[in-house]
Backbone as ProteinMPNN parsed JSONL, in Angstrom:
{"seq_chain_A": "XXXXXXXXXXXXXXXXXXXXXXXXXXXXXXXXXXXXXXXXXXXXXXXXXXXXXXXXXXXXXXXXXXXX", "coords_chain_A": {"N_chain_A": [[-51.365, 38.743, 2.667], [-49.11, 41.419, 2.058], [-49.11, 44.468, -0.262], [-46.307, 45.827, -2.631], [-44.58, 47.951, -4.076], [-43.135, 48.771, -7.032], [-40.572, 50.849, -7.418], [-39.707, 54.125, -9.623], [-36.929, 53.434, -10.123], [-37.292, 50.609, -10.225], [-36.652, 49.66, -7.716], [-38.062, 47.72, -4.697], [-39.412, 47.367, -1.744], [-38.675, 45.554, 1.221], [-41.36, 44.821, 3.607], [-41.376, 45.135, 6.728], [-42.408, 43.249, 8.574], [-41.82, 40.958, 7.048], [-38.905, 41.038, 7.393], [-38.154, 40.841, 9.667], [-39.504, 38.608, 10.569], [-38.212, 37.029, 8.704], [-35.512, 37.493, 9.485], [-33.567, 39.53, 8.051], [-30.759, 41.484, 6.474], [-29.616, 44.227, 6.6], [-27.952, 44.677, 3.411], [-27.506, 42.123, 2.552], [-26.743, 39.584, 0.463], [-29.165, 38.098, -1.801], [-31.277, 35.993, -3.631], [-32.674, 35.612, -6.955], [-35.322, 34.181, -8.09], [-37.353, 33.878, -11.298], [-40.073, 32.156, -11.905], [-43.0, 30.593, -13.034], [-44.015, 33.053, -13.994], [-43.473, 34.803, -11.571], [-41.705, 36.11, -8.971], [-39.261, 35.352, -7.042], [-37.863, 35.671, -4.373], [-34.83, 34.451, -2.312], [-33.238, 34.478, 0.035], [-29.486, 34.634, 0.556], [-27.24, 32.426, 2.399], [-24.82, 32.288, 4.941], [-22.542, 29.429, 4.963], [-21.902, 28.136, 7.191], [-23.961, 28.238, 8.794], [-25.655, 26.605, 8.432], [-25.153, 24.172, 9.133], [-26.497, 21.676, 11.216], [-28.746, 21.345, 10.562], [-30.373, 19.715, 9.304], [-30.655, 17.529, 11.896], [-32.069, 14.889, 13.55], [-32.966, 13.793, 10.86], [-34.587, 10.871, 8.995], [-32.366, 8.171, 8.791], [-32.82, 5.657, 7.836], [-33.378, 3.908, 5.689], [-33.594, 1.555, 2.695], [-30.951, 1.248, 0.441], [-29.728, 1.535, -2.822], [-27.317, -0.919, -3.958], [-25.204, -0.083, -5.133], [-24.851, 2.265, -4.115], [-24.292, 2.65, -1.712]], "CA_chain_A": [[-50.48, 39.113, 1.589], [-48.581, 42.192, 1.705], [-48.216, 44.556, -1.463], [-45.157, 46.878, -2.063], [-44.754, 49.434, -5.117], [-41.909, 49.259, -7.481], [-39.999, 52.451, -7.604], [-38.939, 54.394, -10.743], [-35.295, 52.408, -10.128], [-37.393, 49.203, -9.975], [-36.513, 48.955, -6.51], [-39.076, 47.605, -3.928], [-39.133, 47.928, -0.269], [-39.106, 44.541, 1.821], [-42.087, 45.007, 4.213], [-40.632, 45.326, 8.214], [-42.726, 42.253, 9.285], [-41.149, 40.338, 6.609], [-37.571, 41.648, 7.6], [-38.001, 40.711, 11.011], [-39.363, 36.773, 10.411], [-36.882, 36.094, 8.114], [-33.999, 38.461, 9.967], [-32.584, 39.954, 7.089], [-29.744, 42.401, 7.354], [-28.823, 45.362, 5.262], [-26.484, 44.368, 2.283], [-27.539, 40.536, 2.945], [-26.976, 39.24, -0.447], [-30.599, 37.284, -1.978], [-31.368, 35.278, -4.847], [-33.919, 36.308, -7.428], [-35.64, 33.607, -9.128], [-38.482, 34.044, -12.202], [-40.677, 31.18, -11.9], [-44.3, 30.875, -13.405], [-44.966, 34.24, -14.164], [-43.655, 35.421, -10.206], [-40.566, 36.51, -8.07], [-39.209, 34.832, -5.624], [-36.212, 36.258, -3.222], [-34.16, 33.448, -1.873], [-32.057, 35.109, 1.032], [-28.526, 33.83, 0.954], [-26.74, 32.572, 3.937], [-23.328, 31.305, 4.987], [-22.537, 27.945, 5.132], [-21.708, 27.71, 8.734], [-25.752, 28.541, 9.248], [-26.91, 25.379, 8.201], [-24.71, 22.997, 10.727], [-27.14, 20.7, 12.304], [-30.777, 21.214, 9.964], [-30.58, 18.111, 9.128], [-30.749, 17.161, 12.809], [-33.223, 14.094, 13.806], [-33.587, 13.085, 10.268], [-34.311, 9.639, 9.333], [-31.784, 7.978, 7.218], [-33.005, 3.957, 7.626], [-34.065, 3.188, 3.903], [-32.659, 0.278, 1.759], [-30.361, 2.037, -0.3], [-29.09, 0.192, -3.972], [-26.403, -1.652, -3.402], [-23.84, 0.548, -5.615], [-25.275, 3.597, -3.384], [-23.574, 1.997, 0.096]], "C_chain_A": [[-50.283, 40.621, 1.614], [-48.222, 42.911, 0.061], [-46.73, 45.934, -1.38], [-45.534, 47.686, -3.759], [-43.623, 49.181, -5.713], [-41.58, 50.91, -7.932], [-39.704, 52.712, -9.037], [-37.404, 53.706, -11.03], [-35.681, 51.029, -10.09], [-36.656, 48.801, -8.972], [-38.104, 48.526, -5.87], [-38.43, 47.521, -2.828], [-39.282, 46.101, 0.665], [-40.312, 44.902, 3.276], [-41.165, 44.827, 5.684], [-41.315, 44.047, 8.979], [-42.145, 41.092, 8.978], [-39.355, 40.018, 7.099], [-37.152, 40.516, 8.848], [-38.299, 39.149, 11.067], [-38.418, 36.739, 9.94], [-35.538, 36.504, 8.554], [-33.083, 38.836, 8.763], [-32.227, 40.933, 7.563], [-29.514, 43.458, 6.44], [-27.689, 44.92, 4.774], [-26.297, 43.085, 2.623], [-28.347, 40.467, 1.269], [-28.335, 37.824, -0.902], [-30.439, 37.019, -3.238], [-32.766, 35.269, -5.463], [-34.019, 35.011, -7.878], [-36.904, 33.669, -10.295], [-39.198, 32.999, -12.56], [-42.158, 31.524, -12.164], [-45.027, 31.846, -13.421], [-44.853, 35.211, -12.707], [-42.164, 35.434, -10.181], [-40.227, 36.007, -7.221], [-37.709, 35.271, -4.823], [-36.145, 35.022, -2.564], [-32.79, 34.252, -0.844], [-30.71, 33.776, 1.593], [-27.679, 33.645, 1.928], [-25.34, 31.646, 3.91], [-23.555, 29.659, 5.152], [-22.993, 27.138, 6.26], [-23.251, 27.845, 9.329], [-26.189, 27.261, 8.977], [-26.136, 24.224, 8.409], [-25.677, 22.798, 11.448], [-28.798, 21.365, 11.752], [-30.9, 20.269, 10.063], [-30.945, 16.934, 10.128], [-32.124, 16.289, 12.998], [-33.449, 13.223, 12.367], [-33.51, 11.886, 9.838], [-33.412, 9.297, 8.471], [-31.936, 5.93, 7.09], [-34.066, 3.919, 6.773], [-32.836, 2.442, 3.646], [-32.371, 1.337, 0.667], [-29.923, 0.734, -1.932], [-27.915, -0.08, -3.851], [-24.776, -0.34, -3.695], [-24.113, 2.273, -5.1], [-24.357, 3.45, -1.749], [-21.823, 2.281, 0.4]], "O_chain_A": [[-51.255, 41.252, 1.2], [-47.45, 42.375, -0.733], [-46.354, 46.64, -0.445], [-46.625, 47.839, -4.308], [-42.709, 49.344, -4.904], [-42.202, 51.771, -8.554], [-39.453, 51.743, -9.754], [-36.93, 53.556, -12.156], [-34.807, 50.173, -9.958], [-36.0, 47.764, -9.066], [-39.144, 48.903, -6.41], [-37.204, 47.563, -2.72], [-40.388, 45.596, 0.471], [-39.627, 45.419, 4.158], [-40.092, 44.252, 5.502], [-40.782, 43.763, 10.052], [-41.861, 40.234, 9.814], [-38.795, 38.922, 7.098], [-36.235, 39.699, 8.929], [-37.442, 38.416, 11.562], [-37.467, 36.395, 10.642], [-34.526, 35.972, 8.096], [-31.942, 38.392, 8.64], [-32.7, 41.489, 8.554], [-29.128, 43.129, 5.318], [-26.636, 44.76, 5.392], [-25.182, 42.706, 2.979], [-29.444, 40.829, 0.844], [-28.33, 36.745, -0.309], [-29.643, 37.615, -3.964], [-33.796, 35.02, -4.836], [-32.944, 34.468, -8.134], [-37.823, 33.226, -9.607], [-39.029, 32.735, -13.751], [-42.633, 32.545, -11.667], [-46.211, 31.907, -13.092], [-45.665, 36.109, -12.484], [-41.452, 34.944, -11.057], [-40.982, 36.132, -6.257], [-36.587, 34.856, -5.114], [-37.182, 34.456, -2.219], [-31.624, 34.445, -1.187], [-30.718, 32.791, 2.332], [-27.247, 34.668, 2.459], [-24.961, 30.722, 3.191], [-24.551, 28.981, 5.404], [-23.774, 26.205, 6.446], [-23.474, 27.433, 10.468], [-27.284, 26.932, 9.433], [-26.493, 23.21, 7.809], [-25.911, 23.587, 12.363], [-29.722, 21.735, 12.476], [-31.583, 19.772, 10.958], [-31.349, 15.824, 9.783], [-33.195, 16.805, 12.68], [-33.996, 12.124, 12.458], [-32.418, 11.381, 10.101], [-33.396, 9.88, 7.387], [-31.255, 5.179, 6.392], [-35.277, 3.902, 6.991], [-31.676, 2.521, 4.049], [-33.191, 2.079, 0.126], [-29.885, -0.496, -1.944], [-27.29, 0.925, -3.51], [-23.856, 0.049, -2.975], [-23.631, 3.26, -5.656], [-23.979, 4.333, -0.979], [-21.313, 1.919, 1.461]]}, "name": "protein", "num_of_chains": 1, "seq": "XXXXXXXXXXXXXXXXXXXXXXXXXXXXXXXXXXXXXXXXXXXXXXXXXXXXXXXXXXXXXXXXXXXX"}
């Protein structure tokens, strides 16, 4: 666990190891959320990025009828 410092502007700094797993970009819009007392950054991404995640997964379940 990495810590960082908020600044007098309540900025913080994203750590450079972090940066680099997740490839963020300068002026790559993120999503704050305030959950149980914590922070969470949600880095937002185009659409066209998430063509073929879904790849491999299973979809043979019995579905309810008015689901088909």
């Amino acid at each position: 666990m990495q810590t960082v410092t908020v600044s007098p502007k309540y900025q913080v700094v994203i750590p450079k190891q972090i940066r680099e797993t997740l490839k963020l970009k300068p002026g790559q819009k993120m999503r704050i959320i305030e959950y149980d007392n914590r922070i969470e950054l949600i880095p937002d991404c185009d659409i066209s990025e998430l063509r073929g995640f879904l790849k491999g997964i299973d979809t043979a379940f019995n579905r309810e009828r008015d689901r088909v």
